[in-house]
VEXMI-186104 format. One record per residue (C-alpha): x, y, z. Coordinates in steps of 0.25 Angstrom, whole numbers, plus 5000, padded with zeros to 4 digits. Layout:
! residues N
XYZ...
This chain:
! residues 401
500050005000500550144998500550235010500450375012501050445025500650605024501250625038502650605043503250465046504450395051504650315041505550215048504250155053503550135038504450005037503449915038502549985027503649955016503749815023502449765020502549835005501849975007502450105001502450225009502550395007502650465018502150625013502150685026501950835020500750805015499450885021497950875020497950945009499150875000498750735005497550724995498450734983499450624988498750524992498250434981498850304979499050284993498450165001498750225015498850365022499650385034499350525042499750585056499350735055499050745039497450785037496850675030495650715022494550675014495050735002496450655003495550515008494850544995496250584986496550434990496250324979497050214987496850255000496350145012496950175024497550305032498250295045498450405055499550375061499250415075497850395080496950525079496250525065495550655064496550705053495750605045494450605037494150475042492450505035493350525022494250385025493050325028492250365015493250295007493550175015495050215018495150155032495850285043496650225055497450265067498850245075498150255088499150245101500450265094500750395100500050385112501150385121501750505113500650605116500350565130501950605133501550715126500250735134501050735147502050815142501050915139500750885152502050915160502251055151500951105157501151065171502651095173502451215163503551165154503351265143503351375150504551325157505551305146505051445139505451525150506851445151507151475137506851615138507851635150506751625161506751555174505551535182505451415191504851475201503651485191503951345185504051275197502451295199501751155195500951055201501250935195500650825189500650695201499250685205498550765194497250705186497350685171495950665162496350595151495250615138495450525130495950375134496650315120498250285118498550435122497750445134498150315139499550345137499350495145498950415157499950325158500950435158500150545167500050415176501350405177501550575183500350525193499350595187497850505188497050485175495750485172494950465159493350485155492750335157492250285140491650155138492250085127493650095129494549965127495049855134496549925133496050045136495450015149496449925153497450055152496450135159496650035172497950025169498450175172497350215182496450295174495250355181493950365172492950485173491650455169491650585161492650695154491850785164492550715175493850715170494050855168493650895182494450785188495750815178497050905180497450865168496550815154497250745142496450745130496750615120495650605112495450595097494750715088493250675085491850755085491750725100493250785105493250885096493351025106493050925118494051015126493051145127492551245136491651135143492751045144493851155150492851185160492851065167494451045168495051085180495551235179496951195181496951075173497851035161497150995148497950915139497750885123498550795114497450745107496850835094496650985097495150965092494750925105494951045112494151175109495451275110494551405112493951345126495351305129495951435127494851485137495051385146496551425147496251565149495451535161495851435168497151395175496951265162498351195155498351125143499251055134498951025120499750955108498350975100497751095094496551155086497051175072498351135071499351155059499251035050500751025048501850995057502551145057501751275056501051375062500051365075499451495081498751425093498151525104497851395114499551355110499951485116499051495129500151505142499251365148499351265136500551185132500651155118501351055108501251055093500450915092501650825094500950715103501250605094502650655087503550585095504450485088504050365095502650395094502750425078503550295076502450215084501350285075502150265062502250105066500750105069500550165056501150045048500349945055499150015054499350005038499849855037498549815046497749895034498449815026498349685032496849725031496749725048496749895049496949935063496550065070495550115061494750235064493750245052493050085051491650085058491850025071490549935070489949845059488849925052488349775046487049725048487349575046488849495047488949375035489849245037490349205024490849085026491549035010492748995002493949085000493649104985493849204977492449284974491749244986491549354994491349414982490249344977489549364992489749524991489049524978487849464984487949554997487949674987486849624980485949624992486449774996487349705009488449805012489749735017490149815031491249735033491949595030492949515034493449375028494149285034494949135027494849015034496048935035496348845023495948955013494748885009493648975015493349105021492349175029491949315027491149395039490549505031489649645039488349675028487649795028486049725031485749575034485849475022484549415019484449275017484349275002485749345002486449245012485849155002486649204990487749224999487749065004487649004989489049074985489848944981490848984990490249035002490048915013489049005021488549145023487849165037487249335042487049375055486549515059487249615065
């Protein structure tokens, strides 16, 4: 397959694509507006940053899969991915560790007043008397919204400076999941409500969506203490700047953020940020996920997210309905010949039954083969009759969704 990287890559770590007979470009100047005209005859887009539009989905006569190469997707027109059956997936996890250090990091500038410190020592100044003023961290609270691979990660690492945790209760969560959550010694809060009146500290690690978007507003500001530290390493989307800014100009509030509300869409240019320049917020130029072990872990993920395309088992995809939208499940039970399956869709189309989804399987020997096929309505008995009088079908059996 033919692979298109629009972002930068180490390429040390693209070994494998060329061992299993792929040919790669790596084109990391190109932008959402220069990716449309460079990306036919390619099989596979890569993207960290670079906007993925649907015009450039639509440029692509070849195109099946994209791959972020981290794990947000919002720089992608999954509905336009969608449309044309290009499969979108994700490198979740491989940077968490690298934007949790950078999470406390954050952290420890704002409390020890880092910044500040080192600016008035290169400009000649000595001021310990001011500097020596801190609190400390052992024994403060953290809320942490947002429980995936980052948060996770936060926790481990807040734990160990004796900070508690604690994290809004979700149904739903897995097995792993849980079992972390025990592990580190996370409270759970029944409610964000909760955790932001009980928290000295908040870490947001949530993805952009409808329901995140501008989550931290005036409402939400409110209800942290008026001392606390608000945190963001997420997407700048989720906080509502405006209500920030007012937040910080009346109250004692500190925040450190690695995300921000229009960003430049390259790696070097200009950013005129009211919210970067406040005296109370830490800032850092979205670099969470830029460290050289972090990238190198992504870059590997990335290889092995393609070759499980290929091998027809994709992993980590973020654009497949989650649930069967069949109506019926067909058994096709019949001999591994060539034609079969094609004479069972003919009739399945003849009768207007949409295949949702299939899967065929080979029995040992090589003789025979059972397909498991997801229909659109219930077959009715003259059609599993067609079905069953194939030649080479053993038996064809429906059951109801």
């Amino acid at each position: 397959m033919k692979i298109l990287y629009a972002d930068a890559v180490d390429e040390r770590h693209l070994s494998g694509l060329t061992d299993q007979g792929h040919e790669y470009t790596v084109e990391p100047s190109l932008t959402a507006e220069t990716l449309p005209g460079a990306i036919s005859g390619y099989d596979v887009l890569v993207v960290r940053s670079t906007k993925v539009t649907a015009e450039a989905i639509e440029s692509a006569d070849a195109l099946s899969l994209i791959v972020r190469a981290g794990a947000g997707t919002d720089n992608i027109d999954k509905s336009a991915a969608s449309d044309r059956g290009v499969l979108v997936c994700n490198v979740p996890g491989r940077n968490a560790i690298a934007v949790a250090e950078l999470t406390m990091g954050l952290l420890m500038a704002i409390e020890r007043r880092l910044v500040d410190n080192t600016t008035d020592l290169r400009a000649g100044e000595w001021n310990k008397k001011l500097y020596s003023k801190a609190d400390g961290l052992f024994g403060k609270s953290l809320g942490i919204i947002g429980l995936g691979d980052i948060g996770l990660a936060l926790a481990e690492r807040a734990k160990a400076f004796g900070v508690t945790i604690s994290a809004v209760r979700k149904p739903g969560r897995s097995a792993d999941t849980e079992a972390s959550i025990r592990r580190i010694g996370i409270r759970m809060v029944d409610s964000i409500d909760v955790l932001l009146d009980e928290s000295d500290i908040v870490s947001l690690h949530i993805p952009k969506s409808p329901e995140t978007q501008k989550l931290v507003n005036a409402d939400f500001l409110s209800k942290m203490r008026p001392t606390a530290i608000l945190l963001n390493t997420s997407r700048g989307d989720v906080v509502d700047e405006q209500a920030l800014m007012d937040a910080l100009d009346s109250s004692d509030l500190r925040v450190g953020l690695d995300v921000w509300n229009n960003e430049p869409g390259q790696g070097v240019g200009r950013f005129d940020s009211v919210l970067a320049k406040h005296p109370q917020v830490v800032g850092t130029h979205h670099i969470g996920a830029s460290t050289d072990q972090a990238q190198r872990s992504v870059a590997v993920g990335t290889v092995e997210t393609i070759q499980a395309f290929c091998d027809g088992a994709p992993i980590n995809s973020v654009n497949l309905r989650s649930e069967s939208s069949g109506q019926a499940n067909l058994t096709v039970r019949h001999l591994d010949r060539v034609g079969v399956l094609a004479q069972v869709f003919a009739i399945l189309r003849s009768q207007g039954l949409n295949v949702q989804e299939m899967q065929n399987q080979i029995f040992d020997g090589g003789q025979a083969a059972v397909a498991t096929i997801s229909t659109s309505k219930q077959p009715d008995p003259e059609t599993l009759a067609q079905l069953n009088s194939i030649d080479e079908v053993f038996h064809v059996s429906a059951m109801k969704v």
